[in-house]
C-alpha positions as CSV (number, residue, x, y, z in Angstrom):
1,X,0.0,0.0,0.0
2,X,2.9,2.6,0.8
3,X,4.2,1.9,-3.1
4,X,0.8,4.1,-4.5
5,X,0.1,7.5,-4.5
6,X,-2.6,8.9,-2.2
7,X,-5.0,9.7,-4.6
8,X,-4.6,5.3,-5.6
9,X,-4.7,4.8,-1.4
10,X,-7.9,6.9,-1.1
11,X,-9.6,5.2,-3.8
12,X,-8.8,1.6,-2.4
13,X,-10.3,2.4,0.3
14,X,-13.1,4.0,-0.4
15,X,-14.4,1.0,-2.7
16,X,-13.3,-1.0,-0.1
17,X,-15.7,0.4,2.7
18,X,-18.2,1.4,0.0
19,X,-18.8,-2.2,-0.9
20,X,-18.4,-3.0,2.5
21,X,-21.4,-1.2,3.3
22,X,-23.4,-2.8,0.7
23,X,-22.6,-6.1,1.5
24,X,-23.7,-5.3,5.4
25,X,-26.5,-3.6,4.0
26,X,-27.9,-6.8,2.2
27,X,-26.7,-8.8,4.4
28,X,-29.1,-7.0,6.4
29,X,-32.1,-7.2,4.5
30,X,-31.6,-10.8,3.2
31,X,-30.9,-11.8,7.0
32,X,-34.5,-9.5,7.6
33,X,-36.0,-11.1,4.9
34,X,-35.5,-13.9,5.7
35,X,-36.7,-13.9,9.6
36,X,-40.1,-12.2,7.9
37,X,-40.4,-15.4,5.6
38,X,-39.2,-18.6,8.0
39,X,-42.1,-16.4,10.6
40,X,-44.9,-16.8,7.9
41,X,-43.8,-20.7,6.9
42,X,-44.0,-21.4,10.6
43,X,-47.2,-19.7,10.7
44,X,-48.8,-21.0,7.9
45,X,-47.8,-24.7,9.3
46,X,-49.8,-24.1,12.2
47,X,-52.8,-23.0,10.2
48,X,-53.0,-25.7,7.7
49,X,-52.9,-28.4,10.8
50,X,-55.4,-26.6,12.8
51,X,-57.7,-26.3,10.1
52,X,-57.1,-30.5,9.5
53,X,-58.6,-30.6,12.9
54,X,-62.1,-29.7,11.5
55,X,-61.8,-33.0,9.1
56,X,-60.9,-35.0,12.2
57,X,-63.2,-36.9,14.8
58,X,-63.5,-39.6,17.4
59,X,-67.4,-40.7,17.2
60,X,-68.6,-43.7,18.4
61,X,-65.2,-45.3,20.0
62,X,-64.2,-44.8,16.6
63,X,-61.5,-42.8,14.7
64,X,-63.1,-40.4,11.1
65,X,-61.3,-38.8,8.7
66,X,-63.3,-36.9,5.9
67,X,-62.6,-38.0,2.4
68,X,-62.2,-34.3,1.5
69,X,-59.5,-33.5,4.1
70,X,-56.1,-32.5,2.3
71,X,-52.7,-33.7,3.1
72,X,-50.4,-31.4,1.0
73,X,-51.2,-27.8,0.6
74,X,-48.9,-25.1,-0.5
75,X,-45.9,-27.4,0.1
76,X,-46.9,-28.0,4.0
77,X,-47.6,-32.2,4.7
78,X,-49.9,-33.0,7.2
79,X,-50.1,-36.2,8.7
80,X,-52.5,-38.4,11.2
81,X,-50.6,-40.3,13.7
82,X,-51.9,-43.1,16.2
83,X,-50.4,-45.1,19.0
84,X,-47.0,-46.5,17.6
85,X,-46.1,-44.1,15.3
86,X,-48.9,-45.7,12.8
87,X,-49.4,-43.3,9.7
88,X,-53.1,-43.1,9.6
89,X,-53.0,-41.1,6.5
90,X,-50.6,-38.9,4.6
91,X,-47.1,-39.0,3.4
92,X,-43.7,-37.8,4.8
93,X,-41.6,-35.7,2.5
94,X,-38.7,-37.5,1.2
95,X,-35.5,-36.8,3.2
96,X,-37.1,-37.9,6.2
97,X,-36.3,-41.4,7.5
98,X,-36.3,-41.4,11.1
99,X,-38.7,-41.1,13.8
100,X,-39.7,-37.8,15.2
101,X,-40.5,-37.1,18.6
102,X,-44.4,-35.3,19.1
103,X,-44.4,-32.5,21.5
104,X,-48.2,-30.9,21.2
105,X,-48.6,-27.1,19.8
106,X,-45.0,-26.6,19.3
107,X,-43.4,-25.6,15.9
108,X,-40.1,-27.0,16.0
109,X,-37.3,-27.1,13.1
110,X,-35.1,-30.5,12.8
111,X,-32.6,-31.9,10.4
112,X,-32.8,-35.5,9.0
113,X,-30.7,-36.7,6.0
114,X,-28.9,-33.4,5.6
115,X,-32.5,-31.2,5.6
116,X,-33.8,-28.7,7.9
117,X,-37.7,-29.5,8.3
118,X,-39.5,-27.2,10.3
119,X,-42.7,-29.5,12.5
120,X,-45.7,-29.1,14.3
121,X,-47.8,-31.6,16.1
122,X,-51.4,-31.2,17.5
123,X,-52.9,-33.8,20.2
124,X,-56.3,-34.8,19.9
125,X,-56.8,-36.8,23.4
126,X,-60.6,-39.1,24.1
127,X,-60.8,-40.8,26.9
128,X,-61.2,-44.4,26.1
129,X,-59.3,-43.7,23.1
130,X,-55.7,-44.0,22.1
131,X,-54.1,-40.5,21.1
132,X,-54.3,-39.1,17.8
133,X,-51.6,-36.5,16.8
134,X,-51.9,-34.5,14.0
135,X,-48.3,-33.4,12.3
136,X,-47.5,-30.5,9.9
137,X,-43.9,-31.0,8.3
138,X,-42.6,-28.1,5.6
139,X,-39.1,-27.6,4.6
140,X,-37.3,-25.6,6.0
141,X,-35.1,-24.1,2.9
142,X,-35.0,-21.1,2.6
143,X,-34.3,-21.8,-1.2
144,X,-36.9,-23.8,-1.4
145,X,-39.9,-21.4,0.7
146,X,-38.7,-18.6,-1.5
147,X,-37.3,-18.2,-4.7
148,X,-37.4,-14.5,-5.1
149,X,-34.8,-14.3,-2.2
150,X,-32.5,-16.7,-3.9
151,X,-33.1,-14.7,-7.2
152,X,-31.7,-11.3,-4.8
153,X,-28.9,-13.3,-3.8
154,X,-27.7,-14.6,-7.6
155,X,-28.0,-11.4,-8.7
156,X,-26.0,-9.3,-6.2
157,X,-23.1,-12.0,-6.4
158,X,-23.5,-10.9,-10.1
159,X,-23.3,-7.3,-9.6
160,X,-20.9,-7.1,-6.9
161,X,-17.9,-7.3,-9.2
162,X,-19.7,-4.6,-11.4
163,X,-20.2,-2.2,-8.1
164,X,-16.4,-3.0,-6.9
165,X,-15.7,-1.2,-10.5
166,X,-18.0,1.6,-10.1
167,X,-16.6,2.2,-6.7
168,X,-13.3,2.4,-8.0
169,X,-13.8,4.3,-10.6
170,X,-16.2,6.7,-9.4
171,X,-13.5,7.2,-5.8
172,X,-10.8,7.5,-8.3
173,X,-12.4,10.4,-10.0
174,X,-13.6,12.2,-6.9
175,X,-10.3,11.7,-5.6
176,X,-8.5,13.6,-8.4
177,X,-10.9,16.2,-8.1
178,X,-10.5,16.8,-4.9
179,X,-6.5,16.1,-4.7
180,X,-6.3,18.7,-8.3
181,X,-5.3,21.9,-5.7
182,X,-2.8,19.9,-4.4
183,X,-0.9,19.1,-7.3
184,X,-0.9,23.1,-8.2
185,X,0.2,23.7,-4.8
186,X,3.0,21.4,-5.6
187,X,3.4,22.3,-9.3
188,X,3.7,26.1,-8.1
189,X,6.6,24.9,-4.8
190,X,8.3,23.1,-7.7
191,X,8.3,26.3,-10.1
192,X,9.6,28.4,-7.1
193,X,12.5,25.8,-6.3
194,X,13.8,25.1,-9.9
195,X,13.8,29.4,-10.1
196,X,13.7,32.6,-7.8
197,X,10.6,33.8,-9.1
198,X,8.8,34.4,-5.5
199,X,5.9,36.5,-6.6
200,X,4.1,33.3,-7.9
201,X,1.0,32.1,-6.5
202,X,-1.4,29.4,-6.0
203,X,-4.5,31.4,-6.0
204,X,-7.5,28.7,-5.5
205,X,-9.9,31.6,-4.3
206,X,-9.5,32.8,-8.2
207,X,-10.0,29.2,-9.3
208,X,-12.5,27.7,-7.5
209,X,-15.4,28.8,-4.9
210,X,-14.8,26.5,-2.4
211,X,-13.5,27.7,1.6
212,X,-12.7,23.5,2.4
213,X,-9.5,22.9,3.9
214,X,-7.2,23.1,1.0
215,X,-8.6,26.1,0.3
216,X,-7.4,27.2,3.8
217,X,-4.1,25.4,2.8
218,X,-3.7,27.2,-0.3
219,X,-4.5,30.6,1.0
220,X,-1.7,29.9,4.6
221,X,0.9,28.9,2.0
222,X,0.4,32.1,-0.4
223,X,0.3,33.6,2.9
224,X,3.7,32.5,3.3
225,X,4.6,33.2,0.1
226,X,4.0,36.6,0.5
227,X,5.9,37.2,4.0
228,X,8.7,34.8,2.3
229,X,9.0,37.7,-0.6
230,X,8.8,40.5,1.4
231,X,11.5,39.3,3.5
232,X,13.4,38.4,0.7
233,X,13.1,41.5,-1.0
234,X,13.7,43.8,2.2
235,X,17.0,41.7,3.1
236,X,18.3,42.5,-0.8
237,X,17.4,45.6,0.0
238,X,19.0,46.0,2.9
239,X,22.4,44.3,1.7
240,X,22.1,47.1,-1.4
241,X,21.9,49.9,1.2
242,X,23.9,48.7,3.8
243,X,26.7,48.0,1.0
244,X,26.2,51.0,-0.7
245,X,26.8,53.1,2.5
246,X,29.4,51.2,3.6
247,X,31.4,51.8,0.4
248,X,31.2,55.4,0.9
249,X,33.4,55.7,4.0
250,X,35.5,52.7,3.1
251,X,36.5,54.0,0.0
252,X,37.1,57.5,1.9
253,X,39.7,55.4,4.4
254,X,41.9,53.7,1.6
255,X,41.8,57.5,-0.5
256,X,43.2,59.1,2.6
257,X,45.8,56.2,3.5
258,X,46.8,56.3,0.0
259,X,47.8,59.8,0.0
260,X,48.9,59.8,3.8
261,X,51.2,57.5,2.7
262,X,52.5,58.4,-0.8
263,X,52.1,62.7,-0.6
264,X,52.0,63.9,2.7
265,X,54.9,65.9,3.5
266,X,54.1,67.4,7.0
267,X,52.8,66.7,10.0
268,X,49.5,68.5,9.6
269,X,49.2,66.9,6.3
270,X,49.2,63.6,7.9
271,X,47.2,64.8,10.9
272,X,44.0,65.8,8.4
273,X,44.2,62.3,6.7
274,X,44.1,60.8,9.8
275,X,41.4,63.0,11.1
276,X,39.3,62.0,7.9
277,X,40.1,58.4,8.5
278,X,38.5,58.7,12.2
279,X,35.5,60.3,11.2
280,X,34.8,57.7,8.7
281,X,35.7,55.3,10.8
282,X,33.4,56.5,13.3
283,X,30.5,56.9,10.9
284,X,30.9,52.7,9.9
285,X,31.3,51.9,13.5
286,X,27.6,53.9,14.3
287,X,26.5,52.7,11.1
288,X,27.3,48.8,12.1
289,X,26.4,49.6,15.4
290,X,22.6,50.2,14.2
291,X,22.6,47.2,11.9
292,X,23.5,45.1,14.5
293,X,20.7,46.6,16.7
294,X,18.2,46.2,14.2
295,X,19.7,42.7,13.2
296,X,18.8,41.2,17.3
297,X,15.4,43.3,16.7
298,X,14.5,41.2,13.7
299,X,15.5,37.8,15.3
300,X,13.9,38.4,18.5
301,X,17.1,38.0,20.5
302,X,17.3,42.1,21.6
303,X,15.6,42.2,25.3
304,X,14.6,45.3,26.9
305,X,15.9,46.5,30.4
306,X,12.9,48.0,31.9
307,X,13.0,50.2,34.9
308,X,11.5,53.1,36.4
309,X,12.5,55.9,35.4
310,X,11.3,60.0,35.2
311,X,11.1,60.8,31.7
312,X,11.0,64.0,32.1
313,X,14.1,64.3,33.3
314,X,15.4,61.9,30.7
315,X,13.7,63.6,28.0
316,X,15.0,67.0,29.6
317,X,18.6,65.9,29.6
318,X,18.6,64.7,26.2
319,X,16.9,68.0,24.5
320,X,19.7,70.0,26.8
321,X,22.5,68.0,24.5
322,X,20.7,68.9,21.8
323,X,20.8,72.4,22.1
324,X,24.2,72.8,20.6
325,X,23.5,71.2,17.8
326,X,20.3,73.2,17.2
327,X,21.9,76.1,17.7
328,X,24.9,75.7,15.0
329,X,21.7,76.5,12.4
330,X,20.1,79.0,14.3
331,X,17.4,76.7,15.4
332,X,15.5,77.6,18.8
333,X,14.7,74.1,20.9
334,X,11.7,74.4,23.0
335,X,10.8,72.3,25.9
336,X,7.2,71.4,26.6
337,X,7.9,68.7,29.0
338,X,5.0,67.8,32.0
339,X,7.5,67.3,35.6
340,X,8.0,64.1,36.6
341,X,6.3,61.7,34.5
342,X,7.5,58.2,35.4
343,X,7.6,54.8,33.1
344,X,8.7,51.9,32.6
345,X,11.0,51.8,29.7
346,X,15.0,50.9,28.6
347,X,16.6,53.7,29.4
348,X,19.3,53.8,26.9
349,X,16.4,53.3,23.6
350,X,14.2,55.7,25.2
351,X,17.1,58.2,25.0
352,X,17.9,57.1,21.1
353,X,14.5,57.7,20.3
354,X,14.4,61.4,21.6
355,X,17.9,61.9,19.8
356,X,17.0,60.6,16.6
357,X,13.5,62.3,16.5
358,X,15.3,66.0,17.5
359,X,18.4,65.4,15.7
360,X,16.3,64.7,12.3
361,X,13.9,67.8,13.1
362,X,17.2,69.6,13.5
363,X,18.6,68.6,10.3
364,X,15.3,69.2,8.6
365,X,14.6,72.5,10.2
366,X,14.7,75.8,8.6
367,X,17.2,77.9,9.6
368,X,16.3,80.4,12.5
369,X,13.4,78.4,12.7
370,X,12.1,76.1,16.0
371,X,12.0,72.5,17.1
372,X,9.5,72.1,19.9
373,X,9.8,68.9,22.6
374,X,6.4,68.0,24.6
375,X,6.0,65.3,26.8
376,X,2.3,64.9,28.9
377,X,0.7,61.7,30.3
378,X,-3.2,61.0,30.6
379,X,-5.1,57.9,30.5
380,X,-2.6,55.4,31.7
381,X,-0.1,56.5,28.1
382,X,3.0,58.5,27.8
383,X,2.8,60.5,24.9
384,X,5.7,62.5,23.1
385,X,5.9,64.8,20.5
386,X,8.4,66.4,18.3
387,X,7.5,69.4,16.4
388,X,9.0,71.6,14.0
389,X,8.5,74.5,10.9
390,X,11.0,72.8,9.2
391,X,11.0,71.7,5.1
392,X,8.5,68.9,5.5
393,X,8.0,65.7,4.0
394,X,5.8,65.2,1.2
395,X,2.4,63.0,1.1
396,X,3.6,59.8,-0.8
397,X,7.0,59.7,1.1
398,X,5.4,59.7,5.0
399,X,4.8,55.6,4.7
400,X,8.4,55.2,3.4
401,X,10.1,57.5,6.3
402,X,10.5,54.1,8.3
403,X,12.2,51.9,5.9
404,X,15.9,51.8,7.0
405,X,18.3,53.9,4.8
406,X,15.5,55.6,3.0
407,X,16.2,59.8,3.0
408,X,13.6,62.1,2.0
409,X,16.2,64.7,1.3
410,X,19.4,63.2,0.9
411,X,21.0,66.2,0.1
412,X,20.2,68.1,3.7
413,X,22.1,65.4,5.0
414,X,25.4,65.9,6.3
415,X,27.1,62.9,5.4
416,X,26.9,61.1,8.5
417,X,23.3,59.2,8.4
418,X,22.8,56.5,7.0
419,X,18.6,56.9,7.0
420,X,18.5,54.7,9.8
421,X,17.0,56.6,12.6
422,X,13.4,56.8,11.6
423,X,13.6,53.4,11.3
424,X,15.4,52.3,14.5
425,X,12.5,54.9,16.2
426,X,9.7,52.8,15.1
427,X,11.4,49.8,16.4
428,X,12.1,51.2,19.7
429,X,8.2,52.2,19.9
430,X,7.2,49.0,18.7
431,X,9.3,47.4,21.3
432,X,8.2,49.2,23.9
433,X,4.6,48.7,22.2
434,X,3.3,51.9,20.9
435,X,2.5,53.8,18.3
436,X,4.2,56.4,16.5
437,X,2.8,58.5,13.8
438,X,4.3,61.9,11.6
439,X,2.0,64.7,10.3
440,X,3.5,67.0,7.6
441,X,3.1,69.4,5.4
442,X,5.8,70.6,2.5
443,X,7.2,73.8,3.4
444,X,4.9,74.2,6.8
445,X,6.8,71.3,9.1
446,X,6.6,67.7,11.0
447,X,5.1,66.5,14.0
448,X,6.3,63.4,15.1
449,X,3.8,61.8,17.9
450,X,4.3,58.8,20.1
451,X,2.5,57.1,22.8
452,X,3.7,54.4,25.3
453,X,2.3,52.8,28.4
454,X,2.9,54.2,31.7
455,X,3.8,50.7,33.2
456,X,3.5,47.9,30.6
457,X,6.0,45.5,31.2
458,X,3.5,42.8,31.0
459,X,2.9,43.6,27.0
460,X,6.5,44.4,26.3
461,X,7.4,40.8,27.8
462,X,4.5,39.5,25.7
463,X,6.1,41.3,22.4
464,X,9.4,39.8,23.1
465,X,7.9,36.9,23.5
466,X,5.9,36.6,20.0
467,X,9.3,37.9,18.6
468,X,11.2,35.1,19.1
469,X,8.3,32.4,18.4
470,X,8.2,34.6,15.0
């Protein structure tokens, strides 16, 4: 059986069991039938000898039997016994040889010479007069009591080899129907396998209206599909980018050694190259620094250290660092901060999300222009917002401001981002699970607006927690 295919297993057994149920199924009636007809023989045996009895009687000291009476009638026998087992008149079927016990009003069924007879005795009792049974014998074949039964059974044991192959190819058919989504699921893996063409699909809900379970099969596995692409497609994405950027400052480090080591002349000379060499150096050491973040994110493996903390004085502390930077453009930073505000969070990625959101207002801002910090509480959330009148970010480029190393603006960069810090802010609200939206208009400004949970270390262990089963 484990050499076929399923679809030839299936149908096995379903002929199998169908004809199964067939046979119980006449077996049933036949056996039915057949209770309803040895029930009406034994019946009619009684009846034909008690209606003998009317042509029997003991007159005068003397035994009378009408000349009418009838001793075979619809293949029942009836006989007249007296004393001695002496056959007063009738016959006994042939097949019967031996003598047979009376026992009065009693149908009883007994085998002589290989046949079933089926027998009923009647006393008649005088006194002053020997007894007188009267005996019914009938056979008790069912072939022989009913024809039209044994007729059923010849023909069935005719049939059945004929229903065997309806079965079978009736369960084959359905089977192949049924097992036809299947082999497209598998037709469609195999294309996938033998090529990198992801964006293929099964797509039963386009070819058929049923919702059974391969349906539900089909629709998990394009399902999977789907996530299997994206994923696919963000991680080339994020090799391009993350090799594009790192190409930049690598190629900047071998430039300067180059010339630091073939043309400088001087001290200072040698001083700027190795000044230029730091700063790129430091730029891939941030940049790796993020990817690697972001890398534990993905997998799960990043926990957060929650603890208590007062926010406001967090947030406070970072906006005061910021100041210096704000102020190299001419940019006022204003506080709106609520006083201590406490929640738990990680310390360390609450910080980096107050830097990146300021720092990217900052760099976005107009010059002489503002970049407003407000933190308030209410309703058991923590709520942050970073404002400012800076260039803005246009309609069809607000979804993408999250995807790592994407820049609006590229060119109001400064040669240091990478267009990860959007990115690594979502995640850090995510993680701490919030929401973070931006509002902007082009030339008016951004608001950046987050909300956490005052104390929700119960969801953030949950997050973590459907992270790594992810």
């Amino acid at each position: 059986m484990k050499r076929f295919s399923i679809k030839v297993r299936v149908t096995i057994w379903y002929a199998f069991f169908l004809t199964l149920l067939v046979c119980l199924i006449f077996a049933s009636l036949i056996y039915t039938s057949n209770r309803l007809v040895q029930g009406d023989i034994q019946g009619d045996l009684q009846a034909v000898v008690e209606d003998s009895l009317v042509d029997i009687s003991i007159e005068n000291g003397r035994l009378e039997i009408d000349d009418d009476m009838v001793n075979y009638r619809d293949g029942i026998y009836v006989l007249v016994y007296q004393e001695n087992n002496f056959i007063v008149t009738g016959a006994l079927p042939s097949g019967i040889n031996s003598e047979i016990p009376f026992i009065s009003d009693t149908v009883r069924k007994i085998r002589d010479s290989g046949k079933e007879f089926y027998v009923y005795d009647h006393l008649i009792s005088e006194e002053d007069f020997p007894d007188v049974w009267v005996r019914g014998l009938t056979s008790a074949d069912l072939t022989a009591s009913d024809p039209a039964i044994v007729f059923m059974m010849r023909m069935f044991f005719i049939l059945l080899p004929a229903l065997i192959l309806l079965a079978a190819i009736g369960g084959y058919s359905i089977t192949k129907r049924a097992f036809l989504p299947v082999s497209q699921i598998t037709e469609t893996a195999g294309h996938i396998e033998a090529g990198t063409d992801l964006s293929q699909r099964i797509g039963l809900e386009y070819k058929t209206g049923s919702k059974d379970e391969i349906y539900r099969l089909s629709a998990t596995f394009d399902r999977m599909l789907d996530r299997l692409e994206r994923s696919f497609e963000a991680e080339r994405q994020f090799s391009n980018d993350a090799s594009h950027e790192l190409r930049t400052p690598l190629s900047v480090i071998m430039a300067q050694c180059e010339y630091a080591l073939k043309k400088t002349s001087t001290e200072d000379e040698a001083r700027t190259s190795l000044e230029v060499i730091l700063g790129q150096s430091k730029k891939m050491s941030a940049l790796i620094s993020q990817l690697l973040t972001l890398a534990r994110a993905d997998q799960g493996t990043f926990r957060l250290e929650l603890e208590e903390l007062n926010v406001s004085e967090v947030t406070r502390m970072v906006a005061l660092e910021q100041e210096a930077f704000a102020a190299e453009r001419g940019i006022e930073l204003q506080q709106d901060i609520e006083p201590d505000l406490y929640a738990k969070v990680d310390e360390s990625l609450f910080m980096r999300l107050w830097i990146n959101l300021i720092s990217n207002s900052v760099k976005y801002g107009k010059d002489g222009g503002f970049v407003r910090v407000v933190l308030k509480a209410g309703d058991g959330l923590l709520t942050g917002q970073v404002i400012d009148d800076g260039i803005g970010i246009p309609g069809d480029a607000l979804l993408k401001i999250w995807d790592r190393f994407y820049q609006v603006n590229p060119s109001r960069s400064d040669g240091n981002s990478a267009g990860l810090g959007l990115s690594m802010v979502k995640w850090i609200v995510t993680a701490h699970h919030g929401q973070i939206t931006a509002d902007s208009a082009v030339g008016q400004g951004t608001r950046f607006t987050f909300t956490l949970p005052l104390n929700n270390e119960k969801e953030i262990n949950d997050y973590e927690r459907e992270s790594i089963e992810e």
